[in-house]
N, CA, C and O atoms as a DFTB+ gen file, in Angstrom:
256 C
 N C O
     1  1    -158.062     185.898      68.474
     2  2    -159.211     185.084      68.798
     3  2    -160.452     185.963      68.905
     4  3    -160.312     187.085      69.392
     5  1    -161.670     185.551      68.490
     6  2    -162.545     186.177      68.874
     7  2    -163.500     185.647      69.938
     8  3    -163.032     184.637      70.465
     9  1    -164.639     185.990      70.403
    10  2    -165.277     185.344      71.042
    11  2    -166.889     185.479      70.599
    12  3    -167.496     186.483      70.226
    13  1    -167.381     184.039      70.784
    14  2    -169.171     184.015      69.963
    15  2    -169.675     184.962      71.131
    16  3    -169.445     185.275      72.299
    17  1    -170.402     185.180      70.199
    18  2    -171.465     186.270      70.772
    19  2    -172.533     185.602      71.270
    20  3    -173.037     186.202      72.220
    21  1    -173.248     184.235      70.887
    22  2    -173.980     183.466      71.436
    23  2    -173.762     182.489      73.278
    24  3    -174.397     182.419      74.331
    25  1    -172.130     181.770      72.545
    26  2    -172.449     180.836      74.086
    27  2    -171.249     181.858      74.622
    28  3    -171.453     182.077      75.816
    29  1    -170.256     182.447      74.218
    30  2    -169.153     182.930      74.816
    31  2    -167.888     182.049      74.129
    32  3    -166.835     182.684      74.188
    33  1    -167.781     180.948      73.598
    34  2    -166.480     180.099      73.174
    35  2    -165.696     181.250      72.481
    36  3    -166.086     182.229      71.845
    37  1    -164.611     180.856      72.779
    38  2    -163.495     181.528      71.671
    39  2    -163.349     180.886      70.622
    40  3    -163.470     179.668      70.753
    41  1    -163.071     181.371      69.338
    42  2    -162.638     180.663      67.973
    43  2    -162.129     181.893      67.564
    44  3    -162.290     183.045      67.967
    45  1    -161.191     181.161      66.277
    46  2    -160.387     181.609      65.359
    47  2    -161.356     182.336      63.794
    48  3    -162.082     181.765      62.981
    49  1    -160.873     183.970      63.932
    50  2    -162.052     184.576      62.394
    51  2    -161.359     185.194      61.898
    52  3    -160.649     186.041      62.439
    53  1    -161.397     184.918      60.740
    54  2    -159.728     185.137      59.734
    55  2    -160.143     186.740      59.459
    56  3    -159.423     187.739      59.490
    57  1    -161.862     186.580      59.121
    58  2    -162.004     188.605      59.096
    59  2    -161.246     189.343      60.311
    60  3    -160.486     190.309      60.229
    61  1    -161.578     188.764      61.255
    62  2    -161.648     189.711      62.026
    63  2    -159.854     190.009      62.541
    64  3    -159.319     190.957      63.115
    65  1    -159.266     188.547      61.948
    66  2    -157.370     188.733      61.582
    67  2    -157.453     189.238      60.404
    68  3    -156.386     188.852      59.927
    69  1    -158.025     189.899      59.500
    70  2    -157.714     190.576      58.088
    71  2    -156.953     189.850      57.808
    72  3    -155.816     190.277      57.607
    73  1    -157.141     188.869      57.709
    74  2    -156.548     187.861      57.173
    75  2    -157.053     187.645      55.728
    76  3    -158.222     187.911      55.448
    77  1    -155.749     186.927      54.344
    78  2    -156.107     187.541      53.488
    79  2    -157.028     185.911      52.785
    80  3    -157.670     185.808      51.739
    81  1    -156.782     185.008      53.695
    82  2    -158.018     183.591      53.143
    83  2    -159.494     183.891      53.896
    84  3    -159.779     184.378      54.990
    85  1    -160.163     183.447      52.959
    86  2    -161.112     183.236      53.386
    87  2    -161.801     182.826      55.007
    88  3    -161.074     182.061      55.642
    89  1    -162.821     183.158      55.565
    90  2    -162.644     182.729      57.049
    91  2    -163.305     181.319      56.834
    92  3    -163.452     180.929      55.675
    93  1    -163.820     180.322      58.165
    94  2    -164.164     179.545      57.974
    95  2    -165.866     178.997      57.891
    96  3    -166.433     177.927      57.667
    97  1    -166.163     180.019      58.125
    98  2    -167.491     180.563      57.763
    99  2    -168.172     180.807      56.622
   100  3    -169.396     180.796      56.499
   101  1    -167.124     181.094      55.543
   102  2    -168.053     180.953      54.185
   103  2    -168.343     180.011      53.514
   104  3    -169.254     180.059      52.687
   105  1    -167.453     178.716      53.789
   106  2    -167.507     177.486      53.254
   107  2    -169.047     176.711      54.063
   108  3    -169.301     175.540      53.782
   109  1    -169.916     177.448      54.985
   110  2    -171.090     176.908      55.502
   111  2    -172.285     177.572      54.435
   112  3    -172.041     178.579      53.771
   113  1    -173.316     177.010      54.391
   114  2    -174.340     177.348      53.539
   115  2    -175.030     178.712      54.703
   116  3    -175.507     178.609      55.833
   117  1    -174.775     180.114      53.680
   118  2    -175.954     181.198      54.643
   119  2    -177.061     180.775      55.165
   120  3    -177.978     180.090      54.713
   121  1    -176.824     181.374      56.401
   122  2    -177.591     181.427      57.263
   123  2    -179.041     182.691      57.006
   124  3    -178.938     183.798      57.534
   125  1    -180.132     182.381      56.275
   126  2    -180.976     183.563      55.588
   127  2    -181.662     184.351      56.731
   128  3    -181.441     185.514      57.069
   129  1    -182.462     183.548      57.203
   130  2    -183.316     184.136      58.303
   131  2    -182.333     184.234      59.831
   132  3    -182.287     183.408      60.742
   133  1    -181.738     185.316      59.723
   134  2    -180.634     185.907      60.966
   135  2    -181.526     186.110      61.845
   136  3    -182.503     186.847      61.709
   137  1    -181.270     185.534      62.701
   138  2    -182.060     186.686      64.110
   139  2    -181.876     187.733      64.904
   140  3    -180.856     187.848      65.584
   141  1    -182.810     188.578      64.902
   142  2    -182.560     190.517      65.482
   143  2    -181.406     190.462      66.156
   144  3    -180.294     190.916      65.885
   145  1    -181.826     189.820      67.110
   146  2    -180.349     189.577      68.672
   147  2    -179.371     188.617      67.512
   148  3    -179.361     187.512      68.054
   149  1    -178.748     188.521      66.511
   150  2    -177.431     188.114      66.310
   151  2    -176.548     189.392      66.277
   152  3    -176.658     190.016      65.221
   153  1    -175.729     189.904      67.157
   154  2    -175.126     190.424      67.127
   155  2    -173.353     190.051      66.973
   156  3    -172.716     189.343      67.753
   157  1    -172.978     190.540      66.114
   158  2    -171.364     190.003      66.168
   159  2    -171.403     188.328      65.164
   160  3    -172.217     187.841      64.379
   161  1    -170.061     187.877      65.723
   162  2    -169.684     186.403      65.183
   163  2    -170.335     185.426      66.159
   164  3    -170.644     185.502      67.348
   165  1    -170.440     184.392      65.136
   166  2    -170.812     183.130      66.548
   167  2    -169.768     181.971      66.439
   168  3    -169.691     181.797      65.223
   169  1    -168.991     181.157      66.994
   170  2    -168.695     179.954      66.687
   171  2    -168.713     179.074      65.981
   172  3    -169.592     178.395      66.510
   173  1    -168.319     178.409      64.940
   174  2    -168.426     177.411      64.249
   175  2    -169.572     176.707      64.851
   176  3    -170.564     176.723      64.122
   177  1    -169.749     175.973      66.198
   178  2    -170.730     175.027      66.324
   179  2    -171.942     175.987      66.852
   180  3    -172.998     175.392      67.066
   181  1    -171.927     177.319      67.075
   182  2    -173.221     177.566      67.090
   183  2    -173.760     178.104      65.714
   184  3    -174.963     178.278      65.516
   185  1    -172.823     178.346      64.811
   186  2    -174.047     178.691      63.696
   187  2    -173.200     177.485      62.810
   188  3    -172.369     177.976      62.047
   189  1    -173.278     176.034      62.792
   190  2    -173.513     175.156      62.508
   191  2    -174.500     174.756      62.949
   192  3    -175.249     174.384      62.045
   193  1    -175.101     174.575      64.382
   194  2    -176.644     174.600      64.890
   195  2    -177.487     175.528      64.243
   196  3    -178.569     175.150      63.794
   197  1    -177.089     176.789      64.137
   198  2    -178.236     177.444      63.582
   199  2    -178.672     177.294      62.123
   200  3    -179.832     177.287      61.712
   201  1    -177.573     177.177      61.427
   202  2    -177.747     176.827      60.032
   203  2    -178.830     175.442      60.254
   204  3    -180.046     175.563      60.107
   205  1    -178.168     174.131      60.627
   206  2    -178.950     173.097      60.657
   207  2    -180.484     173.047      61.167
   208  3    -181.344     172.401      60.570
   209  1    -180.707     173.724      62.218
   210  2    -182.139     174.355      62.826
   211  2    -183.066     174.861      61.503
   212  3    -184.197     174.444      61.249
   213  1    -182.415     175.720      60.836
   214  2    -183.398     176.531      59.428
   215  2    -183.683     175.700      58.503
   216  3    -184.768     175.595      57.931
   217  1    -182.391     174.873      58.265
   218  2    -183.013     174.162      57.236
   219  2    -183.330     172.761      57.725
   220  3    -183.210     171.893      56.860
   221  1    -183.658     172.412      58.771
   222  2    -184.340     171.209      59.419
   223  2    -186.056     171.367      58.404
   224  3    -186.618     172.434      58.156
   225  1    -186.455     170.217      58.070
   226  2    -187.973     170.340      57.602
   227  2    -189.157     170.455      58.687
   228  3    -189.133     169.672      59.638
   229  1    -190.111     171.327      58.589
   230  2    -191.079     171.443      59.475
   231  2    -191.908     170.413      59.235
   232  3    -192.249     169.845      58.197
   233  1    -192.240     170.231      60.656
   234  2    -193.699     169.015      60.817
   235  2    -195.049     169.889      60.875
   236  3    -195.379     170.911      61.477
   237  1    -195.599     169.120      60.080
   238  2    -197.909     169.970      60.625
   239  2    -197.676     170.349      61.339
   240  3    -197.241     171.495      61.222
   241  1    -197.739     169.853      62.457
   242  2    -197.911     170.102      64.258
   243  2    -197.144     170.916      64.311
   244  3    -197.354     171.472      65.388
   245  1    -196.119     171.513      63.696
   246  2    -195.248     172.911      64.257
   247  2    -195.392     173.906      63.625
   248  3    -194.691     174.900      63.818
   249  1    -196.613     173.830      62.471
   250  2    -197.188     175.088      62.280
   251  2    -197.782     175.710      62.531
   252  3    -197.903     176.821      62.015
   253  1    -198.678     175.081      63.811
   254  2    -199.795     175.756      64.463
   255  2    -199.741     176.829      64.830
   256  3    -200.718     177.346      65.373
């Protein structure tokens, strides 16, 4: 098991079992703009949030 580096949850990372399938992480669309502080793995549902956050469309008002 590993544990996210974001909230703390444990999940299952087939890298990090050298495991010889794929983990479940590549089947998500990259995540481009990483942030400094990502350190390590995160959870399925936190970089399912983060993925969804980036590519959410910006409004005017949040370009200010």
């Amino acid at each position: 098991m590993s544990i996210c580096t974001r909230c703390g949850a444990e999940f299952g990372c087939a890298m990090a079992r050298e495991s010889p399938e794929p983990c479940w992480c590549t089947a998500l669309p990259p995540a481009v703009a990483v942030p400094a502080d990502a350190v390590g793995c995160w959870c399925p549902a936190c970089l399912r949030a983060y993925i969804d956050a980036q590519q959410a469309p910006v409004s005017p008002t949040d370009r200010r």
